[in-house]
C-alpha positions as CSV (number, residue, x, y, z in Angstrom):
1,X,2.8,7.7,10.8
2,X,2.2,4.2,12.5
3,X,1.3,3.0,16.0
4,X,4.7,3.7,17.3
5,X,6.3,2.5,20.7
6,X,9.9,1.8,22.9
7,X,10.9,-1.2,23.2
8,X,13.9,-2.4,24.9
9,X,16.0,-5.5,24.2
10,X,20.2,-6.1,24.8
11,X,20.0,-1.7,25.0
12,X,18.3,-1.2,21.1
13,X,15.0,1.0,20.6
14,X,12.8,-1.3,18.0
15,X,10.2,0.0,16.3
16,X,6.7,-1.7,17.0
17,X,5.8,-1.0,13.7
18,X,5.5,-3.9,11.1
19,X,8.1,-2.5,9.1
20,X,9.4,1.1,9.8
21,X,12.9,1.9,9.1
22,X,12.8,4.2,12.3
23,X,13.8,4.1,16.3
24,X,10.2,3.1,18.1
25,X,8.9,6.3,20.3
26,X,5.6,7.2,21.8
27,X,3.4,8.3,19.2
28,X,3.4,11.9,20.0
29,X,7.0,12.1,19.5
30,X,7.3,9.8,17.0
31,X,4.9,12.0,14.8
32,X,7.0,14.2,14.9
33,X,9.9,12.7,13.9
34,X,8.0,11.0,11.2
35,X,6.8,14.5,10.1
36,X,10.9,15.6,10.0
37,X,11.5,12.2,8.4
38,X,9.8,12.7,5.4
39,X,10.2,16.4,5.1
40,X,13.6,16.4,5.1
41,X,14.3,13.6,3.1
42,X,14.7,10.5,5.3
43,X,17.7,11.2,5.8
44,X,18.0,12.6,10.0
45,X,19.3,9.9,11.7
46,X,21.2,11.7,14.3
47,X,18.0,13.8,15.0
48,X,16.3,10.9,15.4
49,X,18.8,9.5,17.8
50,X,18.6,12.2,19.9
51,X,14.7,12.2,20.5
52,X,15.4,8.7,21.1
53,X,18.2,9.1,23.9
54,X,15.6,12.2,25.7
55,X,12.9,10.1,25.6
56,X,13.9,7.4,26.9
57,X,14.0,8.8,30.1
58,X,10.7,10.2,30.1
59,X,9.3,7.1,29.3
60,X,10.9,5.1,31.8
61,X,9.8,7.5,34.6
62,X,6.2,7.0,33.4
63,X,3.8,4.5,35.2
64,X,2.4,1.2,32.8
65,X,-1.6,2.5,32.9
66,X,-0.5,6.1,31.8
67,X,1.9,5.1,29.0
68,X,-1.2,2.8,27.9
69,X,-3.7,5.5,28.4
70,X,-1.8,8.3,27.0
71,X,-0.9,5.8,23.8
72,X,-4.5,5.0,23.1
73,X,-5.3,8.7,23.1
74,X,-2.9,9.7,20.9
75,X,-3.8,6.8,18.0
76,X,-7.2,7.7,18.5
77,X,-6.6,10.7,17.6
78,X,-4.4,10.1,15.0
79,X,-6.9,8.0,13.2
80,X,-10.0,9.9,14.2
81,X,-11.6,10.4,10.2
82,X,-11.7,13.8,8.8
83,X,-15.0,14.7,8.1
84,X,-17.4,16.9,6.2
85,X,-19.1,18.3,9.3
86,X,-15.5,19.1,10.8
87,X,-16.0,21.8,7.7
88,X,-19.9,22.5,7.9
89,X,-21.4,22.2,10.9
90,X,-24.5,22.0,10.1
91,X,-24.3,19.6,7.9
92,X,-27.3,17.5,7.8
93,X,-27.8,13.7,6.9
94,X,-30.7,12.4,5.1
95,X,-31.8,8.5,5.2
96,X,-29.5,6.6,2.9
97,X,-30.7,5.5,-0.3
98,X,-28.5,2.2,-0.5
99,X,-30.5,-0.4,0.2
100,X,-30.1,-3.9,-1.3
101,X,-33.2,-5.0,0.1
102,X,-35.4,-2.3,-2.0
103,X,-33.2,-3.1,-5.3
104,X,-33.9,0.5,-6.4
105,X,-32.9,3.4,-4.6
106,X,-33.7,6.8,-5.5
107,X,-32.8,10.2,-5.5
108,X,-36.3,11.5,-4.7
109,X,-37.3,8.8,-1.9
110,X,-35.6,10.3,1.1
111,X,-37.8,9.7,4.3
112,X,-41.2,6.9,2.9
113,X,-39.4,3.6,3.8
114,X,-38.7,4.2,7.8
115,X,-40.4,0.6,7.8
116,X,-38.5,-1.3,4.9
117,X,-34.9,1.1,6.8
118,X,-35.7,-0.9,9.9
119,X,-35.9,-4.4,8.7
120,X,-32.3,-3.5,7.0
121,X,-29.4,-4.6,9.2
122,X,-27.1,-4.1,6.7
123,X,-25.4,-1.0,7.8
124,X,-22.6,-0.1,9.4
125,X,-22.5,1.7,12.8
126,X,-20.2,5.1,12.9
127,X,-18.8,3.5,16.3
128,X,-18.0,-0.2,14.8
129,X,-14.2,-0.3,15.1
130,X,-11.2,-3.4,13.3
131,X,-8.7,-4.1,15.4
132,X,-5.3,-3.0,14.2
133,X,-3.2,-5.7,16.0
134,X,-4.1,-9.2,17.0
135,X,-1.1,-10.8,18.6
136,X,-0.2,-10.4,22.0
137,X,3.6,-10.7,22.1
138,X,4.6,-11.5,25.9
139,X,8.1,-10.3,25.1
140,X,9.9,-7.7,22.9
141,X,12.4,-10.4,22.3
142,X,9.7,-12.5,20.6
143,X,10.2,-12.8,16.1
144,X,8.9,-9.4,14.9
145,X,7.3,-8.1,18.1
146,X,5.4,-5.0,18.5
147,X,5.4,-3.7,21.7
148,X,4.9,-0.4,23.5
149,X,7.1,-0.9,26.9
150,X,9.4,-3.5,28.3
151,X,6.9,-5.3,29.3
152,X,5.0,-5.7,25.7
153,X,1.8,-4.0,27.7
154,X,-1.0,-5.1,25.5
155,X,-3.0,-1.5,24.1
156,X,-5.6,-2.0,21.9
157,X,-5.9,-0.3,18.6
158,X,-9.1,0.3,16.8
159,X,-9.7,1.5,13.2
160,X,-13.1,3.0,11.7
161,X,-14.5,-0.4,10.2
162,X,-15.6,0.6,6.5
163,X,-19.5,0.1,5.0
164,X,-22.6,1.9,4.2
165,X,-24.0,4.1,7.1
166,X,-27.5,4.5,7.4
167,X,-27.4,8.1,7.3
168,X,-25.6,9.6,4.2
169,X,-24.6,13.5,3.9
170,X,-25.1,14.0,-0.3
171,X,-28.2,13.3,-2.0
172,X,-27.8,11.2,-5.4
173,X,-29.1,13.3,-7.3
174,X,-26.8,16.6,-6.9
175,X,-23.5,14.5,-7.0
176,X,-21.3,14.2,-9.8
177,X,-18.6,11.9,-9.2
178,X,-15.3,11.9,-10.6
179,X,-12.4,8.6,-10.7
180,X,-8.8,9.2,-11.5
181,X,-6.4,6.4,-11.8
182,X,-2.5,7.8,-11.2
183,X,0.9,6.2,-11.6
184,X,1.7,3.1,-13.5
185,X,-0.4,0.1,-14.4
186,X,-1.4,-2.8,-11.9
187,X,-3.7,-5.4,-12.0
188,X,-7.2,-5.1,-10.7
189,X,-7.4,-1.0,-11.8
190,X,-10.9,-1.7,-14.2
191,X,-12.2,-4.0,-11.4
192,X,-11.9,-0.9,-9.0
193,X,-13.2,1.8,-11.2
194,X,-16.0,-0.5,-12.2
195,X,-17.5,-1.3,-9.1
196,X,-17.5,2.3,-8.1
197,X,-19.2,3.1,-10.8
198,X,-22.1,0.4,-10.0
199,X,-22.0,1.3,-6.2
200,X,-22.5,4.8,-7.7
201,X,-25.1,4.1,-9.6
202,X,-26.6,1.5,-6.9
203,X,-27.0,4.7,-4.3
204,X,-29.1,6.5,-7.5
205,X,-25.9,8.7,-9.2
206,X,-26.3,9.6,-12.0
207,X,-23.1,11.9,-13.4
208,X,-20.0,9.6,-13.3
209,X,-16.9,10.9,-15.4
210,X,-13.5,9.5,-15.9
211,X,-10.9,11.7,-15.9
212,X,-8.2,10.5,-18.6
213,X,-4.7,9.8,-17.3
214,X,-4.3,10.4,-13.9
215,X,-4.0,13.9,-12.5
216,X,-2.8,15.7,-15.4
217,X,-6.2,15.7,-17.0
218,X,-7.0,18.1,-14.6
219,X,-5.3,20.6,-16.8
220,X,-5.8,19.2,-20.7
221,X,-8.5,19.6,-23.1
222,X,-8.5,15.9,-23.2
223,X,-12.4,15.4,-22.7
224,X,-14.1,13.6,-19.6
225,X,-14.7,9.9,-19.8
226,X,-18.7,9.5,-19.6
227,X,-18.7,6.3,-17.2
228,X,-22.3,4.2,-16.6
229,X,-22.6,0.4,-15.3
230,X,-23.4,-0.4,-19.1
231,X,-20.1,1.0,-19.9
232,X,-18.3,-0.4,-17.1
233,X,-19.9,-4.1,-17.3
234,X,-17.3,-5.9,-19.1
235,X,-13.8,-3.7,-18.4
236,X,-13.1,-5.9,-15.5
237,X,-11.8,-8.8,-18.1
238,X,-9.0,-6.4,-19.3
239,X,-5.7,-5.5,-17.9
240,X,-4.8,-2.0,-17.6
241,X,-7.1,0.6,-17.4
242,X,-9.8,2.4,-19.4
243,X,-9.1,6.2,-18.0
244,X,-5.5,5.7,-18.7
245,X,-2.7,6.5,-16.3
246,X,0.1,9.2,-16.1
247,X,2.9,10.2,-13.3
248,X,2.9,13.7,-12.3
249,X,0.1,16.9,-13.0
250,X,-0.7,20.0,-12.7
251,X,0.0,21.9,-9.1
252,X,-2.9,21.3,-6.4
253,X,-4.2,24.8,-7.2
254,X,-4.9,24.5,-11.1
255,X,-6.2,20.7,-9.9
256,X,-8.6,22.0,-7.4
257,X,-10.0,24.8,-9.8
258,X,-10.6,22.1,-12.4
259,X,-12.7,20.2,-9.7
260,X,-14.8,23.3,-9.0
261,X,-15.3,24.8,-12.6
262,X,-16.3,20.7,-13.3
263,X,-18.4,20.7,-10.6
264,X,-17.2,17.6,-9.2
265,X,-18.5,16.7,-5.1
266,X,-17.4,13.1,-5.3
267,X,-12.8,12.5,-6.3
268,X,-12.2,8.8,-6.1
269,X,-7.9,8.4,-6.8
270,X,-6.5,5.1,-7.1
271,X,-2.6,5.1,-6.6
272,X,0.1,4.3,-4.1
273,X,1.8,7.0,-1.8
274,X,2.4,9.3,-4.0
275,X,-0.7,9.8,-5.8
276,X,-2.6,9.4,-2.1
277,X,-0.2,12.3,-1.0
278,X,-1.9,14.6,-4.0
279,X,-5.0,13.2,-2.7
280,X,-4.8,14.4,0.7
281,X,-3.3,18.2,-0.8
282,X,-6.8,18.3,-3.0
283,X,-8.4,17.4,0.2
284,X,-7.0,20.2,2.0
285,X,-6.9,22.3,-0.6
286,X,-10.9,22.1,-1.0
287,X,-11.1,22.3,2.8
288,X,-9.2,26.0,3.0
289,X,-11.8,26.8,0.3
290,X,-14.4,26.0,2.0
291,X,-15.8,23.9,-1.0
292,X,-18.0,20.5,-0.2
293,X,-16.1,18.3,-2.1
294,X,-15.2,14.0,-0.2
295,X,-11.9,12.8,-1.3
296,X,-11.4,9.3,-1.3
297,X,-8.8,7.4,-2.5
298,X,-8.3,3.5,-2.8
299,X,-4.3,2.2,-2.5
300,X,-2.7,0.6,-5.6
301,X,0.7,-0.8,-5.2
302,X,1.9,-4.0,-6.4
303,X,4.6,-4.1,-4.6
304,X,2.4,-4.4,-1.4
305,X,3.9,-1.6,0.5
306,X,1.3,0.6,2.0
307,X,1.3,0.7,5.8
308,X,-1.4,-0.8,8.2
309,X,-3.1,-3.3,5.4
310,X,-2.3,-6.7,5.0
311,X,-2.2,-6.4,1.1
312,X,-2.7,-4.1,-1.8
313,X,-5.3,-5.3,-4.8
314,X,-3.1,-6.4,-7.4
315,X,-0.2,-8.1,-5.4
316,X,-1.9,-11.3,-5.6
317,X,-2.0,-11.4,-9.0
318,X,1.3,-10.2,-9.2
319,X,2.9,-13.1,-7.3
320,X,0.7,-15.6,-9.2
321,X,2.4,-14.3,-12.4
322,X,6.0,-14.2,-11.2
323,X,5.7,-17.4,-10.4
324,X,5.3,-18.4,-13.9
325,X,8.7,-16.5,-14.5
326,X,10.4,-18.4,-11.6
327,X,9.1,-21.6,-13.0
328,X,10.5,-20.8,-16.6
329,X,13.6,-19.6,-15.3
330,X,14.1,-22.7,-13.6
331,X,13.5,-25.3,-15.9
332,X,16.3,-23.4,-18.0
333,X,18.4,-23.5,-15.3
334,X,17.8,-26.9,-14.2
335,X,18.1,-28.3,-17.8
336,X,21.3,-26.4,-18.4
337,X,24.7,-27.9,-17.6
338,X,25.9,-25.5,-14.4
339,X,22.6,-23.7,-15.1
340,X,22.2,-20.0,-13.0
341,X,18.7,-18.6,-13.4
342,X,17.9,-14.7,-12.3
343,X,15.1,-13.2,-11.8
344,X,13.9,-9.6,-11.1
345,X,11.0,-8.7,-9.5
346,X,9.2,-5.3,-8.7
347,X,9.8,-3.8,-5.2
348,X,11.9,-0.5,-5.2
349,X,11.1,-0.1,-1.5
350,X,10.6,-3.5,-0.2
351,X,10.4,-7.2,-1.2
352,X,6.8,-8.4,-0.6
353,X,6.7,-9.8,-4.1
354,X,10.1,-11.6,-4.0
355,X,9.5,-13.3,-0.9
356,X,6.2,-14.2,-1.8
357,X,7.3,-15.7,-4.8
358,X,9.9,-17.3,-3.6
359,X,8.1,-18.9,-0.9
360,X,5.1,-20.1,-3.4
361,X,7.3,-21.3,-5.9
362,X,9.4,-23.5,-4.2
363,X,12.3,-23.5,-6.8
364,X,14.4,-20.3,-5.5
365,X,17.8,-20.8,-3.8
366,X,18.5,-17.1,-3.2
367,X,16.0,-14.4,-2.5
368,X,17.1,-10.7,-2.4
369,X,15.2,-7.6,-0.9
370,X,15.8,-3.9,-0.1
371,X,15.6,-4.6,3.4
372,X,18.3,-7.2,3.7
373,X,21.4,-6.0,2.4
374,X,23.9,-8.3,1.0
375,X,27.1,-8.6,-0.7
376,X,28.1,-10.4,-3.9
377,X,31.6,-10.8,-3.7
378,X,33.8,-12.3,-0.9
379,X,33.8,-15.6,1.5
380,X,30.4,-14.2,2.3
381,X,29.0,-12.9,-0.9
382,X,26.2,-14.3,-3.0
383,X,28.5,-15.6,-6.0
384,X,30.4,-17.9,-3.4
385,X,27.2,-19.3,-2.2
386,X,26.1,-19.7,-6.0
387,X,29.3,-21.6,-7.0
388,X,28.2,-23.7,-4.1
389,X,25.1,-24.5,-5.4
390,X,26.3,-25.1,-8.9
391,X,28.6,-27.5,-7.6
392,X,26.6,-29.4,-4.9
393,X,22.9,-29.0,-7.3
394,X,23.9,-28.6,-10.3
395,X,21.9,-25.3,-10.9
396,X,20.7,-22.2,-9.3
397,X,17.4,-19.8,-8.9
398,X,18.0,-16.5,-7.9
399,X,15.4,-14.0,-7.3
400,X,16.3,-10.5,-6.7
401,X,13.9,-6.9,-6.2
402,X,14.3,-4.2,-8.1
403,X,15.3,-2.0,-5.0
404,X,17.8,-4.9,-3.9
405,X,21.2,-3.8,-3.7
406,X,21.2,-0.2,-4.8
407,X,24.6,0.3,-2.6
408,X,26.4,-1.2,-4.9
409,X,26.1,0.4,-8.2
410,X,26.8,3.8,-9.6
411,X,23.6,5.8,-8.2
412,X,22.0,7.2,-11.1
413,X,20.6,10.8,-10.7
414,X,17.0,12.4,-11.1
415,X,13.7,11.3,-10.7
416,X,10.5,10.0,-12.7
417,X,7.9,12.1,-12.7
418,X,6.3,10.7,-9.7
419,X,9.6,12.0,-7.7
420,X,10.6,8.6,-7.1
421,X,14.2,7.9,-7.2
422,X,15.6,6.4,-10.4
423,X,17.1,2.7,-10.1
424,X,19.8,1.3,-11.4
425,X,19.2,-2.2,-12.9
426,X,20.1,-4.7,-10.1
427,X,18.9,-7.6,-12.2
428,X,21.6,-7.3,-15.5
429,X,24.2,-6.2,-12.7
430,X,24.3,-9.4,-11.2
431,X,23.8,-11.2,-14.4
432,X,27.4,-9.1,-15.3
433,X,29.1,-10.4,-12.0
434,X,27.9,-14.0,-12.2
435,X,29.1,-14.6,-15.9
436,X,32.4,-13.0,-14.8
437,X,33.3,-14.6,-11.2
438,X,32.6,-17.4,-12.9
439,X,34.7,-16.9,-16.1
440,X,37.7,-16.2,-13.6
441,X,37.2,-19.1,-11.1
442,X,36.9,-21.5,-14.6
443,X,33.9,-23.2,-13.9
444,X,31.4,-23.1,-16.9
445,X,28.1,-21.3,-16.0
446,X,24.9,-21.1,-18.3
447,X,23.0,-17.9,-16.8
448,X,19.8,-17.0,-18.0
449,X,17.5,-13.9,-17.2
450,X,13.9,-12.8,-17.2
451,X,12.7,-9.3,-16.1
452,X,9.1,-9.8,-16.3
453,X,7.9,-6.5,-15.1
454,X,5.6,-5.0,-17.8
455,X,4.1,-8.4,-18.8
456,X,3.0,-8.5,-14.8
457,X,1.9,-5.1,-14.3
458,X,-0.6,-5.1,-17.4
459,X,-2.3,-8.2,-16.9
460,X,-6.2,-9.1,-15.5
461,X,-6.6,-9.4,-11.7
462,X,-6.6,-13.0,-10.8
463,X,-9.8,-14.0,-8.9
464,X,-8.5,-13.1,-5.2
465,X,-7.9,-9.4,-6.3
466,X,-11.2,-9.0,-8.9
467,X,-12.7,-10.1,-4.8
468,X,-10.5,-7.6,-3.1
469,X,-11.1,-4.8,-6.0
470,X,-14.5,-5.2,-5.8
471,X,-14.9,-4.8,-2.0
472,X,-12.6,-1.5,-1.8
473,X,-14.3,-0.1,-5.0
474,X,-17.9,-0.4,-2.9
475,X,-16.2,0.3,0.3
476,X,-14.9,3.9,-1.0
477,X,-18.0,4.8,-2.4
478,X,-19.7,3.9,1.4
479,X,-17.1,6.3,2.7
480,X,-17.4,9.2,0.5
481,X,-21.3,9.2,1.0
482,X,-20.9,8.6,5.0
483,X,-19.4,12.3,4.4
484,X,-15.8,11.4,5.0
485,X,-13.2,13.1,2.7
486,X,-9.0,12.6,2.9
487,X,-9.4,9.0,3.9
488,X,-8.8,5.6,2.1
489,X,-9.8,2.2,2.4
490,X,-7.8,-0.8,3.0
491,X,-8.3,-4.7,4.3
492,X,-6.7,-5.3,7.8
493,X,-6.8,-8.5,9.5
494,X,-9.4,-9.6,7.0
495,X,-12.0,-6.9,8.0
496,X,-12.2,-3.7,5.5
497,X,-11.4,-0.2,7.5
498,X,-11.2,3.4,6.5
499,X,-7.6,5.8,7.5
500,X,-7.0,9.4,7.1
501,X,-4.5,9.6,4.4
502,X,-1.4,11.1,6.3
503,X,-1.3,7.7,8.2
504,X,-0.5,5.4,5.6
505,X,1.6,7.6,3.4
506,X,4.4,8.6,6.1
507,X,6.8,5.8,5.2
508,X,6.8,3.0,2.4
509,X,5.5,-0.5,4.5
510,X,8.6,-3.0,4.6
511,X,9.8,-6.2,5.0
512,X,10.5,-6.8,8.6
513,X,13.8,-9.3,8.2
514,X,12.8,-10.1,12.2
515,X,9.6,-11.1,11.3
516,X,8.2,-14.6,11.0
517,X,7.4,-14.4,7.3
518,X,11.1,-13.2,6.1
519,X,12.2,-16.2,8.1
520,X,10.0,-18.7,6.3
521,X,11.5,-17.2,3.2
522,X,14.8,-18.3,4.7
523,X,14.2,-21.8,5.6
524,X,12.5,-22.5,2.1
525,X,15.6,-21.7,0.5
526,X,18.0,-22.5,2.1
527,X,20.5,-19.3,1.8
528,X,22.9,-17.8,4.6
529,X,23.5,-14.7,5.3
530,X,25.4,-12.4,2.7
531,X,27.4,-9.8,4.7
């Protein structure tokens, strides 16, 4: 669920979220219709119209301080952190044994440095807050404005800043710490696991496992991976990584009774939504148990799409590589007589990479994405605009998502094993159309294609995300030993913050094509609109 709100422009309802795909509401409604959303598929439109149309009225009678008041509520509550005490009461903390100062924490050394504790200001207060949004738009008609009311009432959001608390609620010594690593491959995976593993050890742990590919080694006889800083010292210079990954598992039950008959107090699960979505069921599962067991997980998605954050670790990287696609395609296409090159990118959801790329490299004349639906054929369509291009430059860079322009092929059925909906190839598609429009119109065309997907997703984290690995790697560790479980850790206006799970799993984060970003894209290359 995001910070959701009404806003009102020529009689529309926008959403004030970045990029939801959804009719803005106030946040108690809109979870709601979130909740519906997903549950039933995405697909209630005419429900959601209908909230919309009876709540516009309410909202409209209400004064400006109670909207505000009653919104800040409502996200505070939303985002308040689910916590071990929430479970066990009487929970107590002990003095934490991170410490950079004294270089060796340890288990047994729990209350003999009050002294060295207070020359330490290197914690983190529980009431230190990140501010969610930092522009004040003035109106709802301003490029990608997020506003609550008419009147774009400003309402401050704050997020649990993330860090090491001074008080921790697991001594060292009795936690054994598990890290999964679900889904497919993405760059900066061994950066992550590795510096959980020395932020682990830094706190004095001392039983760190590696479960082998993802969750279903909850439920094989495929042995544990023994995981220390020795071993974890040089895995950061490999794509990949060293537990392995899988889509899929075992039910939550036969998951959860793994994690008790193993012991494990500590889950660490890096994936994207769906893998965070298990991570929040094992959460809840070990809650209804009654079982003292902090679930945290840390996002991986290339394709950038996790709500609230303002990236994922390994989109850098993966921009910085498919750059070196877009170059290569376009020195074919630019030394080829009527030369079209095409390029697919990840994205099924949404086109952070392919705008990204496009705007870094400089060299792309058309840039497709999910969100902006196009047309190939026609006065309008994307072929015309290429045979312009050919004609007028002399060549042609395209750069298309893999989620780009699913309405119009045949929709193939099923799933993978992660649920997700299976694609049809967008990329050889327009390839196909290309060498036939132009075959009928009788102008030559040399097209050329790269889909550099697998060579992307399995290569080492450049040096921004081995910086943003290693933060959310130390940063998850800080969170599970500050005694919160169900949450994950993210980067949000350059600060690091902590989320409960069901927050940033309720809808894929999208390109917002009124945004100021998707408009850049625009101007660098040029293209119209395609409809």
């Amino acid at each position: 669920m995001s910070s959701l709100s009404i806003v009102f422009s020529a009689g529309r309802y926008f959403d004030c979220s970045p990029v939801t795909p959804l009719p803005c509401l106030r946040p108690g409604v809109a979870g709601g219709i979130r909740r519906k959303w997903k549950e039933e598929g995405r697909i209630g439109v005419l429900a959601v119209a209908s909230a919309v149309a009876e709540e516009s009225s309410l909202v409209m009678d209400s004064d400006e301080p109670r909207r505000k008041i009653q919104f800040q509520a409502d996200f505070e509550r939303r985002f308040d952190l689910p916590h071990l005490t929430d479970l066990f009461p009487d929970l107590s903390p002990i003095p934490s044994t991170f410490r950079l100062k004294k270089r060796s924490p340890s288990s047994d050394e729990y209350g003999n440095s009050s002294s060295s504790r207070k020359q330490y200001n290197g914690y983190i207060n529980n009431d230190d807050r990140v501010l969610l949004k930092v522009i004040k738009f003035s109106s709802p008609t301003s490029a990608g404005a997020e506003c609550i009311d008419p009147d774009c009432t400003w309402v401050e959001q704050w997020i649990h800043r993330a860090g090491p608390r001074k008080e921790i609620f697991f001594r060292p010594g009795e936690v054994n710490a598990a890290i999964v690593t679900c889904g497919g491959l993405c760059p900066g995976l061994n950066d992550v696991i590795r510096q959980i593993v020395i932020t682990l050890e830094m706190y004095g742990v001392k039983n760190i496992v590696g479960i082998p590919h993802g969750y279903r080694g909850f439920s094989t006889e495929e042995p544990e991976i023994p995981l220390s800083r020795k071993a974890v010292q040089t895995i950061h210079l490999s794509g990949g990584s060293i537990l392995g990954v899988s889509r899929g598992g075992p039910d939550i039950e036969e998951i959860v009774d793994s994690i008790q008959e193993r012991g494990i107090n500590m889950l660490f699960v890096l994936g994207g939504e769906g893998t965070h979505a298990g991570a929040n069921a094992i959460h809840m599962e070990c809650n209804r148990r009654r079982i003292k067991v902090a679930v945290v997980g840390v996002p991986k998605t290339i394709d950038n799409d996790i709500l609230y954050m303002d990236r994922t670790f390994g989109f850098d990287t993966a921009v910085e590589e498919a750059q070196r696609a877009i170059n290569s395609v376009y020195i074919e296409a630019h030394s080829a007589y009527h030369g079209i090159g095409i390029v697919k990118l990840m994205g099924r959801n949404s086109g952070f990479i392919a705008m990204h790329a496009s705007l870094a490299s400089g060299q792309v004349d058309i840039c497709l994405i999910p969100e902006d639906p196009f047309t190939l054929h026609g006065s309008n369509g994307v072929l015309r605009h290429l045979r312009y291009l050919v004609q007028t430059k002399g060549s042609a860079v395209v750069c298309v998502a893999e989620g780009a322009g699913q309405d119009l092929l045949q929709k193939p059925t099923g799933t993978d094993a992660s649920l997700n909906k299976m694609f049809s190839d967008i990329g050889i598609h327009i390839v196909q159309e290309t060498r036939k429009y132009f075959k009928e119109i009788g102008v030559p065309a040399d097209v050329k294609y790269v889909d550099p997907t697998y060579m992307i997703r399995a290569c080492r984290a450049n040096a921004a995300d081995g910086i943003l690995c290693t933060v959310l790697g130390q940063n998850a560790v800080h969170g599970a030993f500050a005694g919160f479980s169900g949450i994950t850790v993210g980067v949000v206006n350059t600060h690091y913050a902590y989320f409960p799970i069901p927050e940033v799993i309720s809808h894929p984060r999208l390109v917002d094509t009124n945004s100021r970003m998707w408009h850049r894209c625009l101007t660098s290359t040029g293209q119209p609109d395609f409809i």
